[in-house]
N, CA, C and O of each residue as an XYZ file, in Angstrom:
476
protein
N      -1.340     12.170     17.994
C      -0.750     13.476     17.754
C       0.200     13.858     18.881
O       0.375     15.014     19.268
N       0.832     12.703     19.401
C       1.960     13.086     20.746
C       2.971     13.851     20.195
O       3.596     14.653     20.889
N       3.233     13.662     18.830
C       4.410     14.335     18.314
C       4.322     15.534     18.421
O       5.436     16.053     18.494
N       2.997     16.660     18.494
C       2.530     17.536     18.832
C       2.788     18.523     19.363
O       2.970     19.699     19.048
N       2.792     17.490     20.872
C       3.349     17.919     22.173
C       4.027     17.883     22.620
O       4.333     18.783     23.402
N       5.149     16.194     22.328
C       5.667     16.349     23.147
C       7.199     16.826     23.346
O       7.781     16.902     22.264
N       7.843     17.100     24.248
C       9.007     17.930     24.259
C      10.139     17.691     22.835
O      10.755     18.449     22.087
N       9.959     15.888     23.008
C      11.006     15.477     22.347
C      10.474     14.265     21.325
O       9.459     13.609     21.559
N      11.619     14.010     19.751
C      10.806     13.363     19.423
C      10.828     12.078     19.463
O      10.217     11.438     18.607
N      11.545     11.447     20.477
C      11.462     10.260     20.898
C      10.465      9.617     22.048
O      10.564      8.478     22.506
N       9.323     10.769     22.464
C       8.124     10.302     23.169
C       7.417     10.636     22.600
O       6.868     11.590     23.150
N       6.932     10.369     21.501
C       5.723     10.187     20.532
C       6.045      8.983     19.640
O       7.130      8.402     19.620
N       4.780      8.631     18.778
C       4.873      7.272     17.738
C       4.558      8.261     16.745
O       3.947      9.330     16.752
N       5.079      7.669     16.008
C       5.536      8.479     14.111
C       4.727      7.496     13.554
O       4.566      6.457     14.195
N       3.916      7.709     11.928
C       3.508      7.106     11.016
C       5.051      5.638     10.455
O       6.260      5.423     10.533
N       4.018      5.185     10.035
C       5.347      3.675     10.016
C       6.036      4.488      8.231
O       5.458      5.471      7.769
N       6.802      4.094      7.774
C       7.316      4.280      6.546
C       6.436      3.249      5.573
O       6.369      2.067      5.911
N       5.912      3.600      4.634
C       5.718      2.578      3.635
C       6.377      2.651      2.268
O       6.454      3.703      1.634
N       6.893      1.373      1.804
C       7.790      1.056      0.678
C       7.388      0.691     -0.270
O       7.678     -0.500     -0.381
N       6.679      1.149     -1.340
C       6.139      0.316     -2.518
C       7.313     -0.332     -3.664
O       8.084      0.552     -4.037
N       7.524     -1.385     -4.141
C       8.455     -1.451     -4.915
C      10.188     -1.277     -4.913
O      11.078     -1.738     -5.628
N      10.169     -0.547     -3.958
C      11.477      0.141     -3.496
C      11.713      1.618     -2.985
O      12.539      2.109     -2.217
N      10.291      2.311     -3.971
C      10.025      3.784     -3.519
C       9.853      3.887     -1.944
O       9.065      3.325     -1.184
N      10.540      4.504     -1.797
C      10.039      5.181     -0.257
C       9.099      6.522     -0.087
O       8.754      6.796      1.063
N       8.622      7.453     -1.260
C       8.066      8.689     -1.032
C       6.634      8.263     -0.737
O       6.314      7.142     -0.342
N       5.703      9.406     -0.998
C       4.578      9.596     -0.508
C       3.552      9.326     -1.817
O       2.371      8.986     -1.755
N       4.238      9.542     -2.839
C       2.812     10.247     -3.810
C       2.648      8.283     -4.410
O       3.479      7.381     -4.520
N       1.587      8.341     -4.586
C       0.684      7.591     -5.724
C       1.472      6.699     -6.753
O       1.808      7.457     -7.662
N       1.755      5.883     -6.918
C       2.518      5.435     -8.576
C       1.784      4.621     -9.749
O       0.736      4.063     -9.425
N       2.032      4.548    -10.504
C       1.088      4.026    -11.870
C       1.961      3.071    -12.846
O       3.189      3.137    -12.907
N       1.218      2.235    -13.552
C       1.867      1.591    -14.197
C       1.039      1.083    -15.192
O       0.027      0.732    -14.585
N       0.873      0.815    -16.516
C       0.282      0.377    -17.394
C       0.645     -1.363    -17.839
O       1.514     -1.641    -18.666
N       0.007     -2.160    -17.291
C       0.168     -3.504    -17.223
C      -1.020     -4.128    -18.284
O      -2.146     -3.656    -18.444
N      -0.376     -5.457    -19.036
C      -1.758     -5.695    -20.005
C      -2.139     -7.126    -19.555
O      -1.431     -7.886    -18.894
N      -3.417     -7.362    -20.042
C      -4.029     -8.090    -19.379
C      -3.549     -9.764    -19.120
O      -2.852    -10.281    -19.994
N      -3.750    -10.178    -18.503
C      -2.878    -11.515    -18.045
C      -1.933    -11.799    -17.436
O      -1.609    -12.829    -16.845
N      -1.205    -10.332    -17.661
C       0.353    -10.301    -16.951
C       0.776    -10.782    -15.575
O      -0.198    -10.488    -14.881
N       1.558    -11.279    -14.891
C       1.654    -11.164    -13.223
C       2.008     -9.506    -13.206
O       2.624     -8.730    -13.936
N       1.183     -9.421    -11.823
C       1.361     -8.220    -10.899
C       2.329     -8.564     -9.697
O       1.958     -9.375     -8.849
N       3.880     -7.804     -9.597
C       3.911     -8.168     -8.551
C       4.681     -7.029     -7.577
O       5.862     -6.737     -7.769
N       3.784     -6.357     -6.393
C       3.785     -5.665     -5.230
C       4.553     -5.844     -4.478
O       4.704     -7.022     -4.152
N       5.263     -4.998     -3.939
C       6.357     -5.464     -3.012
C       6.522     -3.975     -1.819
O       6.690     -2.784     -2.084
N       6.363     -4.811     -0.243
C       6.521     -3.436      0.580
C       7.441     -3.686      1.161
O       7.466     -3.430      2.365
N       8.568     -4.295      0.506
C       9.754     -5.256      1.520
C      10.639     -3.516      1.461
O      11.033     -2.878      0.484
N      10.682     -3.259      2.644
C      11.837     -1.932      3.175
C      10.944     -1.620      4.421
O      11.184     -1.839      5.608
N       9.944     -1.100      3.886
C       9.265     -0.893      4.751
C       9.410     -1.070      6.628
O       9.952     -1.896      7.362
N       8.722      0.009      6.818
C       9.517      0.422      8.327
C       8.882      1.013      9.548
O       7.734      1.128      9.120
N       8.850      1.386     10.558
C       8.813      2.325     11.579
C       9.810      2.878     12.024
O      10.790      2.182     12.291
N       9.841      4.160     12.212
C      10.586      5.098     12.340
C      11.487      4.938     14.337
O      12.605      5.295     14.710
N      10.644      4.444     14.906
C      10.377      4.193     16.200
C      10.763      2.965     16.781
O      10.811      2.747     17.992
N      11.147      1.846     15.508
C      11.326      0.504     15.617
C       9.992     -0.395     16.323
O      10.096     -1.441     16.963
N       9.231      0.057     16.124
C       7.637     -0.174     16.387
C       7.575     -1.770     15.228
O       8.112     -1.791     14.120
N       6.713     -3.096     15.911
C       6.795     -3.578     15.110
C       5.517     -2.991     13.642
O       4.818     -1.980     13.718
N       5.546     -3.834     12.616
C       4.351     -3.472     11.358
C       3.657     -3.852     10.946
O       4.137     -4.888     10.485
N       2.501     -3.809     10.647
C       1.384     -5.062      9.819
C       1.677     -4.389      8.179
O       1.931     -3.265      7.747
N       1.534     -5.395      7.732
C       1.175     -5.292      6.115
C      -0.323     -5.521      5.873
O      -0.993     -6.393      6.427
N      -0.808     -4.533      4.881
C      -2.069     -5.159      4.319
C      -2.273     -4.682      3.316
O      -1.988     -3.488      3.220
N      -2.820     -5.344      2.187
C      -2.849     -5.346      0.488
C      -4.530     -5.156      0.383
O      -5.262     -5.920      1.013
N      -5.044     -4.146     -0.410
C      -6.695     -4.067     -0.656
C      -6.303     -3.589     -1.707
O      -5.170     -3.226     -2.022
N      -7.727     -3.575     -2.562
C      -8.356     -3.433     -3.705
C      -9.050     -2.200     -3.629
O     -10.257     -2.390     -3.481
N      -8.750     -1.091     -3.674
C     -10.031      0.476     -3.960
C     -11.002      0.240     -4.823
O     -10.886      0.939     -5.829
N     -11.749     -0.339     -4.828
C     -12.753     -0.873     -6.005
C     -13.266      0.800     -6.383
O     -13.016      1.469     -7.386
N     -14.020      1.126     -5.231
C     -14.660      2.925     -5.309
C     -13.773      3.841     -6.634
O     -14.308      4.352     -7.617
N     -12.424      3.847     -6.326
C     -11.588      4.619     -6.900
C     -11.786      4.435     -8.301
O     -12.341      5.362     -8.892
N     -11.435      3.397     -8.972
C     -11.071      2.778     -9.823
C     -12.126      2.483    -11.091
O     -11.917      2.405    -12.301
N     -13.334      2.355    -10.306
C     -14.748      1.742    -11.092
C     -14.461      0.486    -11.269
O     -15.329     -0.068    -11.943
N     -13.538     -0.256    -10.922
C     -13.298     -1.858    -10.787
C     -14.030     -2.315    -10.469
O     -14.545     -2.101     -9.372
N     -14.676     -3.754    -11.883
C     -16.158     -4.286    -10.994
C     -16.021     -5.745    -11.578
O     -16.973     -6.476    -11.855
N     -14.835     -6.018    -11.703
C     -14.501     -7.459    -12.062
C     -13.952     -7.932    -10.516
O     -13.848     -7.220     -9.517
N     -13.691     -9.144    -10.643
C     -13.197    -10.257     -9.653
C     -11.331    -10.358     -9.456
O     -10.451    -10.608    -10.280
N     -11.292    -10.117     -8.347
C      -9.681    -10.121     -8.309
C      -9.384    -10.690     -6.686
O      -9.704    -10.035     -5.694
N      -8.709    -12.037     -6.636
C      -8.514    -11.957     -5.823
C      -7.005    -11.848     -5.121
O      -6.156    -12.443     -5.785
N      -6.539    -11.258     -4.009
C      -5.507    -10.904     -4.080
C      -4.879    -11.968     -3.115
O      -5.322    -12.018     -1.968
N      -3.968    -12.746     -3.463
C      -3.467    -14.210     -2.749
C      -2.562    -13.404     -1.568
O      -2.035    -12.324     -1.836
N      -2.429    -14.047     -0.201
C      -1.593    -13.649      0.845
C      -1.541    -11.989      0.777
O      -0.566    -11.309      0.456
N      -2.887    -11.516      1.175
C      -2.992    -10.022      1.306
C      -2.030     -9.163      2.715
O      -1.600     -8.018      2.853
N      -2.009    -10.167      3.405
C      -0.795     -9.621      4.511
C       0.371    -10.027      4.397
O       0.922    -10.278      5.469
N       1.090    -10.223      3.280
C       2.523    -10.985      3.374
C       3.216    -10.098      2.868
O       2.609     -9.047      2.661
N       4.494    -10.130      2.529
C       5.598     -8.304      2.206
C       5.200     -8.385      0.654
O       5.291     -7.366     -0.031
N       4.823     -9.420      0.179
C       4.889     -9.089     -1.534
C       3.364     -9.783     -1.839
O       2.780    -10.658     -1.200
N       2.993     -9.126     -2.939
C       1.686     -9.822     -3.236
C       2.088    -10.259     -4.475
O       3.172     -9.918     -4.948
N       1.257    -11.036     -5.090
C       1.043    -11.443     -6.451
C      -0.145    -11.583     -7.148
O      -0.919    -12.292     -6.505
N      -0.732    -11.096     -8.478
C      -1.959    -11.257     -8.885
C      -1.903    -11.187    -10.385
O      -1.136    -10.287    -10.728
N      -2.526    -11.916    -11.545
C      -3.062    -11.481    -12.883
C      -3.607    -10.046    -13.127
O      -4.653     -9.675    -12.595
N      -2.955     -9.341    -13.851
C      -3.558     -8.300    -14.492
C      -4.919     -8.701    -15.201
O      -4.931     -9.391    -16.220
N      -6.154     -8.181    -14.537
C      -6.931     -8.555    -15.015
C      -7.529     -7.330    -16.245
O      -7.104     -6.175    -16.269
N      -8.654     -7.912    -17.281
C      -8.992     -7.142    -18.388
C      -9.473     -5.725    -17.507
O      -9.803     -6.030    -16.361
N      -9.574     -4.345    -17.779
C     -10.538     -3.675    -17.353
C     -11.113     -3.051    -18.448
O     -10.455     -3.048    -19.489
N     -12.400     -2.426    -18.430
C     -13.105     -1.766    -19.444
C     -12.805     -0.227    -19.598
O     -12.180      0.466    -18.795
N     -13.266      0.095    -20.558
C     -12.557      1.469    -20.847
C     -13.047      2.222    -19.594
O     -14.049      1.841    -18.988
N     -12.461      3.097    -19.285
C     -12.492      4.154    -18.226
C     -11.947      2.986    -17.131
O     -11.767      3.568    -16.062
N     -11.789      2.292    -17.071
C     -11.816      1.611    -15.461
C      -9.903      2.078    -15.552
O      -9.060      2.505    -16.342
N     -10.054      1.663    -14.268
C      -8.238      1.700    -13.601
C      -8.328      0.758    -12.288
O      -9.318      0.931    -11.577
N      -7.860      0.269    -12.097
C      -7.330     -1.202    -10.982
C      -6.231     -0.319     -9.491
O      -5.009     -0.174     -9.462
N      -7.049      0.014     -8.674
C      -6.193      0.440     -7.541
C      -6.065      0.093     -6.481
O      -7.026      0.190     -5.718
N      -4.841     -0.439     -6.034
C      -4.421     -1.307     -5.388
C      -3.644     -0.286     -3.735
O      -2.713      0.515     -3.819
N      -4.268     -0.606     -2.621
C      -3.653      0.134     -1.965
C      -2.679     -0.738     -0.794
O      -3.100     -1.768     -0.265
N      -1.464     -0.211     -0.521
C      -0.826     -0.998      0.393
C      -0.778     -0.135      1.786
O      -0.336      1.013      1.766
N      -1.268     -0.755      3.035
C      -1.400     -0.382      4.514
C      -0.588     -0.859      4.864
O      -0.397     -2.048      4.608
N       0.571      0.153      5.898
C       1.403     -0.450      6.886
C       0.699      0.273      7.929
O       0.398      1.442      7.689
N       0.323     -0.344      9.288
C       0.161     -0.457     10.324
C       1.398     -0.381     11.604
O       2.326     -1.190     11.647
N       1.235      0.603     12.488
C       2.739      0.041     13.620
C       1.818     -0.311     14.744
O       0.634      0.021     14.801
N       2.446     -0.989     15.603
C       2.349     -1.538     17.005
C       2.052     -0.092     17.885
O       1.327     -0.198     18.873
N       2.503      1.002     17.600
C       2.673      1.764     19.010
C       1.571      2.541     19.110
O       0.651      2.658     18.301
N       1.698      2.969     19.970
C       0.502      3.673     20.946
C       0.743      5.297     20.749
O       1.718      5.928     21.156
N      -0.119      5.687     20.196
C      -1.927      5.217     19.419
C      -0.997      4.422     18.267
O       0.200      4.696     18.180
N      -1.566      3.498     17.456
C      -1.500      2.740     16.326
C      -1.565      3.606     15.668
O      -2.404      4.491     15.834
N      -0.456      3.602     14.469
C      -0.420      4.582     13.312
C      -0.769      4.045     12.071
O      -0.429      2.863     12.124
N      -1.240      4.272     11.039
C      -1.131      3.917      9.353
C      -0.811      4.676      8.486
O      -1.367      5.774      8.439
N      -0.036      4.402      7.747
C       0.390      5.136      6.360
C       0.018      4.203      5.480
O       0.071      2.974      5.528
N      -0.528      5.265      4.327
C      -0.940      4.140      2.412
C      -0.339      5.097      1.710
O      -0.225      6.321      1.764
N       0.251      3.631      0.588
C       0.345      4.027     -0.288
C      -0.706      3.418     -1.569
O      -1.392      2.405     -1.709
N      -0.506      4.242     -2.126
C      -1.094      3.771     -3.477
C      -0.783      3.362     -4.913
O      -0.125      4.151     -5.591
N      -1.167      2.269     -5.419
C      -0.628      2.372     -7.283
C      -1.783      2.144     -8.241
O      -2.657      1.295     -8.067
N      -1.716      2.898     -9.170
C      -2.895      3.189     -9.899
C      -2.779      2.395    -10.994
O      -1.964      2.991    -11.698
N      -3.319      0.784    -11.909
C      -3.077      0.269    -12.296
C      -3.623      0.472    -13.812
O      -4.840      0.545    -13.638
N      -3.363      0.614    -15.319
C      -4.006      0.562    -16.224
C      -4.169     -0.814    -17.104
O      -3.849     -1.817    -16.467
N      -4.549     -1.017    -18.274
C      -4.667     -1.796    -19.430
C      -4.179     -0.684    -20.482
O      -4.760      0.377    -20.713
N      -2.389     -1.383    -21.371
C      -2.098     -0.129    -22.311
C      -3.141     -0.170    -23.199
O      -3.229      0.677    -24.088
């Protein structure tokens, strides 16, 4: 919370930017994908504001979602993921969250999220 304090805002570390797809905003996105399909994730823009370097990281919200099938997500730290739309059961939803991480001090994270269906 240096940004907080401090005088100016080039002595503090900012949340990194995260890019889903191409979006740059904040909110949530959704998409209705059917089963078998490739999934494919992309946080390539993605940034720090600070020029801080970034980690990528790709998870599964199982909690969110009621997702209770098997998914595994290939190269979970790389800028793009790829995965099968897998079946889900009624009520379920597949949510997939993407973490950017920065280098600076304190370490920051921003998520985004995409909320996945079966049409």
């Amino acid at each position: 919370m240096d940004w907080n304090v401090a005088d100016s805002y080039d002595k503090a570390n900012h949340n990194p930017i995260a890019v889903l797809n191409g979006n740059e905003g904040k909110a949530w996105a959704s998409a209705k994908i059917k089963e078998g399909e490739e999934v494919v994730l992309s946080s390539k823009g993605s940034k720090d504001p600070d020029g801080d370097q970034i980690q990528v990281k790709w998870w599964v919200y199982r909690e969110a979602g009621n997702f209770i099938g098997n998914l595994e997500l290939f190269n979970p730290y790389g800028e793009e993921v790829k995965f099968q739309m897998p079946k889900l059961e009624s009520g379920q939803s597949l949510h997939v969250i993407l973490e950017v991480r920065d280098s600076g001090t304190p370490s920051l994270t921003t998520y985004r999220r995409i909320v996945l269906t079966n049409p």
